[in-house]
N, C-alpha and C positions, 0 to 999 in steps of 0.2 A: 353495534360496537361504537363507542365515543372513539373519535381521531380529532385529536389536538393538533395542533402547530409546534413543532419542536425548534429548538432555535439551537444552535451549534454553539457551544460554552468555548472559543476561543482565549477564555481571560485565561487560563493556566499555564504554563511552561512556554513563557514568553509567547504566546500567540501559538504555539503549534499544536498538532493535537495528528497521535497517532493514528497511522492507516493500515488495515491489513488486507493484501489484495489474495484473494482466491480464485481457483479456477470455477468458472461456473460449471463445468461438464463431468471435471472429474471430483470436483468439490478439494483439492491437495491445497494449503497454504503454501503461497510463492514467495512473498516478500511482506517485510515490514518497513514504510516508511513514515516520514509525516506533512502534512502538510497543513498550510496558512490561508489564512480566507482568500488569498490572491489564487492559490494552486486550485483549490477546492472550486473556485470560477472558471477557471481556467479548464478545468477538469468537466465540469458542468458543461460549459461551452464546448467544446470541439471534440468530448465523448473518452478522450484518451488519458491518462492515469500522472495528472501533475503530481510534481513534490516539492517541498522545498526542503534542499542540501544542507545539512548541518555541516557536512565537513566543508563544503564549498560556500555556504553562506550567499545562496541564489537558487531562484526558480530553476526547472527541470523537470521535462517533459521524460517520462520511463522511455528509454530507447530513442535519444535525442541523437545517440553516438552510435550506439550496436544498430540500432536497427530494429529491436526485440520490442517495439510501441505496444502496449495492454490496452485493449479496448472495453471500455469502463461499460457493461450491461446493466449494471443497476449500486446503487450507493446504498448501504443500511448505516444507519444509526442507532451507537450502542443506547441503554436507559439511561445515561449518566448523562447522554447528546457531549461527550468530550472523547468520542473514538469513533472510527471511521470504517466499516469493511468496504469495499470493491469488488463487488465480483465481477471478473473479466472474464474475455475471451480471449486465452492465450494459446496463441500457436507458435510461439519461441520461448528459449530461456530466458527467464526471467532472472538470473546470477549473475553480477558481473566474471563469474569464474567457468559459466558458461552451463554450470549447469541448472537443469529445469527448475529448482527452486533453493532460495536461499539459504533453508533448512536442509542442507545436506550432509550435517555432520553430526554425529551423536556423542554426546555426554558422557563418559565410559565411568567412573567412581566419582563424581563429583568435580575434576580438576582438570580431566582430560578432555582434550576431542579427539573422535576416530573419523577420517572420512567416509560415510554413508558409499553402502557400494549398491 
């Protein structure tokens, strides 16, 4: 198998470039965030799942406030090298609404949400 060096395409959407964190055990999608060459170091370094805030406009460690920290087991990168997965090991919710994951609402005809029971 040929393995290149992949270099992370930061030049699009102002420096950020989406993250999608899943569980590694149960394989469920928790959360979408994004983050910046500073998070993505940051994240590399101390193992735990940086982001940077679009509505706060600053770094942020996942569960900096709850409590809920995702610990980052392994990084993939998409083919594009401009999107992110996470797979963690998450043993709390990962929702600021508390619950286990972000996606917990469903789409009902196009316009609606219902929330996921």
């Amino acid at each position: 198998m040929n393995i290149k060096s992949i270099d992370i395409d930061f030049t699009k959407r102002n420096g950020l470039i989406p993250v999608v964190l899943q569980d590694g055990k149960t394989k469920d999608i928790l959360m979408l965030a994004y983050t910046n060459r500073e998070a993505l170091d940051n994240t590399i370094k101390t193992g735990y799942a940086w982001f940077w805030s679009t509505s706060r406009s600053r770094l942020w460690m996942k569960g900096e406030e709850s409590g809920n920290t995702q610990l980052v087991k392994e990084i993939k990168v998409d083919c594009d090298a401009d999107a992110l997965l996470y797979v963690v090991d998450s043993e709390t919710p990962v929702c600021h609404t508390g619950n286990r994951s972000c996606f917990h609402n469903k789409l009902l005809d196009g316009r609606k949400l219902s929330e996921a029971t």
